[in-house]
N, C-alpha and C positions, 0 to 999 in steps of 0.2 A: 300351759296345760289346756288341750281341748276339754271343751262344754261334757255334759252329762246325758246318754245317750239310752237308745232303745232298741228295739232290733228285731227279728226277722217273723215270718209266719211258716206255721207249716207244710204241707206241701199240699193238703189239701185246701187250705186255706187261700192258696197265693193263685191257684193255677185259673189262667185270664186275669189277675190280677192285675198286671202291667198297662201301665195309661199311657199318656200319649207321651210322659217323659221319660217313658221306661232308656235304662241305658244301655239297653240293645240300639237303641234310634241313633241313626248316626247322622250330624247335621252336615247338609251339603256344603255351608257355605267356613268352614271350620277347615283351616292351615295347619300342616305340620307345624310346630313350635317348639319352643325350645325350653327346659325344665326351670329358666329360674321365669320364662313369661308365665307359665302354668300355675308354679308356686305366687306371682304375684296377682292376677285371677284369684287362685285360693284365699289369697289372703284380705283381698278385697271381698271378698263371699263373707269373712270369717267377722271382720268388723263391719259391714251392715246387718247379718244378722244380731249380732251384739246390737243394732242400733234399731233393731225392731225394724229393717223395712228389708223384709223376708223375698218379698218378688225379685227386688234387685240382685237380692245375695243368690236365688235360684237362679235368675241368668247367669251372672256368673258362673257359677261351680258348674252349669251346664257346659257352659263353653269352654271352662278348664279339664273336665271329665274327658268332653271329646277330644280334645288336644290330645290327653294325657294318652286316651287309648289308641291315638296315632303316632306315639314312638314306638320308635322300632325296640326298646329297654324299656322295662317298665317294672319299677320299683312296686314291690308286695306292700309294704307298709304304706306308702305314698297312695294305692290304690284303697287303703283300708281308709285312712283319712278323708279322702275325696268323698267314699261313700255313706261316711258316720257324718258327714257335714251333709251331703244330701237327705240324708236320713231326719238329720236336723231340723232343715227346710220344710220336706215333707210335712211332719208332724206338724211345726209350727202353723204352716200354711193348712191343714187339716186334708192332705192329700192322701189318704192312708193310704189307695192302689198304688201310687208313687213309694210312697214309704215303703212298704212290702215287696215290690219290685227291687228299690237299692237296696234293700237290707237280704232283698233274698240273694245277690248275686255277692253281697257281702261274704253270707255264709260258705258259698262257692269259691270264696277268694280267702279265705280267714286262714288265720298262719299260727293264733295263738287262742289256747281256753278261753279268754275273757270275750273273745269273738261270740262264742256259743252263749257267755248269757247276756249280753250284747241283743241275739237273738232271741231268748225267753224275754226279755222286757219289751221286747216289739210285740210277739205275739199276747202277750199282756194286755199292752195297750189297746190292742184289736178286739180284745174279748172286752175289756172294758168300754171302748166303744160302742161297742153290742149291748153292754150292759148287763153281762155274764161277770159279773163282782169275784165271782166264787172262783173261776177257773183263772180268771184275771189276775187275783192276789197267789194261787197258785203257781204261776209262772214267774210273777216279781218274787216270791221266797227262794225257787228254783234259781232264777239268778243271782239274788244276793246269797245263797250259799257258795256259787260259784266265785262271785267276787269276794267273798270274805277267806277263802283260799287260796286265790291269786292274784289279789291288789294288794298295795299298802294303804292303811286305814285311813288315808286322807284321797286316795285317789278320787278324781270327779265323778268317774262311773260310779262307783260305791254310793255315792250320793245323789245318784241322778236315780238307783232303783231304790234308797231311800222314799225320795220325792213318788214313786211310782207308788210305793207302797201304800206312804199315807194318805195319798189319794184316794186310791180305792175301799180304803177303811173310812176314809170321809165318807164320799158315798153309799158306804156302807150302814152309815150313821154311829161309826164306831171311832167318837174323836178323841177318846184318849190314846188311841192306839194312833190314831192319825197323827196328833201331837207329838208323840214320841218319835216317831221316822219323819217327821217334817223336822222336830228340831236335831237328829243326829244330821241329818241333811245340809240343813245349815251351818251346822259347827264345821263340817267338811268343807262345804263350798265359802265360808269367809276367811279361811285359812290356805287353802289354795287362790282365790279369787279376788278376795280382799272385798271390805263391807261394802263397797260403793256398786259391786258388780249388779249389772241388770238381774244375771239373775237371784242373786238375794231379793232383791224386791220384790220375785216373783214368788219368793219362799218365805217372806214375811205375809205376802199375800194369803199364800196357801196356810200358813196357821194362822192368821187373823179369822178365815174362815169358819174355821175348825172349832175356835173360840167363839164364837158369834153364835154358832148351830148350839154349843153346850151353852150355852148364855151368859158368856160372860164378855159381857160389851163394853167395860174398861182396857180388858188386854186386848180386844179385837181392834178398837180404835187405835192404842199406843204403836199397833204391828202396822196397822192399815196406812197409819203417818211415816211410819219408816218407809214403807213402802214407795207412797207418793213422794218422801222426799228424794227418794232414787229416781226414779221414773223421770220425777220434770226435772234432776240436774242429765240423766242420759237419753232421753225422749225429746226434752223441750215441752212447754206449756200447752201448747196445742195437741199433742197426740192423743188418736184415741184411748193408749191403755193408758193414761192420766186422767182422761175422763169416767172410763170404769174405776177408778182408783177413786174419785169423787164421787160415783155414784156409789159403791160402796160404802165407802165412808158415809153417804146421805143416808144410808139402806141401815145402817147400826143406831145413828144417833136417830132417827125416828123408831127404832123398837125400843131405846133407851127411855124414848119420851121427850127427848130436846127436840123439839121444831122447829128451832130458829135455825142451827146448826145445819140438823137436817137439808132444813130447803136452803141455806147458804152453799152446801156440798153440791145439794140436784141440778139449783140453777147452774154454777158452774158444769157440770158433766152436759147438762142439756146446750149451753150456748155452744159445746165443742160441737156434741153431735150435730146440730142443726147448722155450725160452720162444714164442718168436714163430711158428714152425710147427706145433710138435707135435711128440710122440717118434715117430712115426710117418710122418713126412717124409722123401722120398729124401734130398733134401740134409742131415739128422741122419743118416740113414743111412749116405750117403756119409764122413761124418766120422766116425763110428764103427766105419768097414771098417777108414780111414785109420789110428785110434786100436790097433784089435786090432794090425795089421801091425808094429806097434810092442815086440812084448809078445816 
């Protein structure tokens, strides 16, 4: 079952939207090919973004996209998934005029209702970006009425405008509400995905937040270890979001008052950053502001 998705902007919203990977662009050096070389491109796209390493999985789906829009046949649904895996990418990589470009050609291509709120959680996310909370949580209800009409209560989508929700009530500083759509979120995505999935991890992360803002720095820990213990068995020890997983985890047990703990989390998140960044990196940086405050 595909990941948990988001989707398109208005039209005033989108128009110049389109960046340089817009999939109008067609690459020169890309061969007719054949549907099951496409589908394995896709599916190489599909497990490195699962693996956190986003660039690689955008090349791909790049190059299976253009493939795709060089058969002469060209399955509706097959183009729906190319462009919710682009969509993916997008986001992930924080490309929103990418984002808004696949997802707007999406809605051009959509065959079925859950397209359209597919669509209101893109535009969502856009607002949210902006930091327009208001119009933002607007959009994610617009869609989960849609999905709560035309999914079955376990599907991923359902849970992915969950996750949107409780976000923007985070932000909003409204963590009870945020808690509650981050954990229907979760119930859905361990039940399709199974406990181990990355992104649980990243939905233990999202309420350990949540808990930590209202203050309570027991659950936010217990969430924050789930977490990283996801992370470094499907990441590995070195990645960066292991090392925000550490410094999190650094950033609770000093409001808690343990400092030992603390600076045992920081220094780990700092040795990553200063290997994989440089010592000269805001985010080394930031860990080491973290680290003094300590002293």
């Amino acid at each position: 079952m595909r990941k948990l998705l988001f989707l398109l902007l208005a039209t005033s919203l989108i128009a110049g939207a389109c960046g340089e990977d817009s999939t109008q662009r067609k690459f020169a050096d890309t061969k007719p090919t054949t549907t099951d070389s496409i589908r394995e491109l896709y599916d190489q796209a599909d497990s490195l973004y699962d693996q956190g390493k986003y660039g690689q999985a955008k090349e791909n789906m790049k190059r299976a996209y253009a493939s795709f829009e060089l058969l002469k046949v060209k399955d509706a649904d097959i183009r729906v998934i190319h462009l919710r895996m682009l969509c993916y990418i997008a986001i992930a990589m924080k490309e929103i005029p990418n984002a808004i470009a696949y997802a707007n050609e999406l809605t051009a291509h959509s065959v079925k209702e859950e397209d359209g709120a597919f669509a209101l959680s893109v535009i969502g996310r856009v607002y949210q970006e902006k930091g327009d909370l208001d119009k933002a949580i607007g959009y994610f209800e617009k869609s989960l009425a849609i999905d709560l009409k035309t999914l079955e209560p376990d599907d991923p989508d359902l849970a992915y405008t969950c996750v949107n929700l409780g976000s923007a009530h985070d932000l909003k500083g409204k963590y009870d509400k945020a808690i509650s759509y981050y954990e229907k979120s979760l119930a859905i995505a361990i039940k399709v995905l199974g406990s181990e999935h990355l992104n649980i991890g990243y939905t233990y992360a999202n309420l350990a937040s949540a808990h930590e803002l209202k203050g309570d720095y027991d659950k936010a820990i217990k969430l924050l270890k789930k977490s990283l213990a996801i992370m470094l068995k499907k990441l590995g020890s070195r990645h960066l979001e292991v090392a925000s997983a550490y410094q999190s985890l650094g950033k609770v047990y000093a409001k808690k008052g343990d400092k030992p703990k603390a600076k045992a989390f920081l220094l780990k998140a700092r040795a990553i950053f200063v290997k994989k960044l440089g010592p000269k990196h805001p985010d080394r940086k930031r860990t080491q502001a973290l680290i003094d405050k300590l002293k």
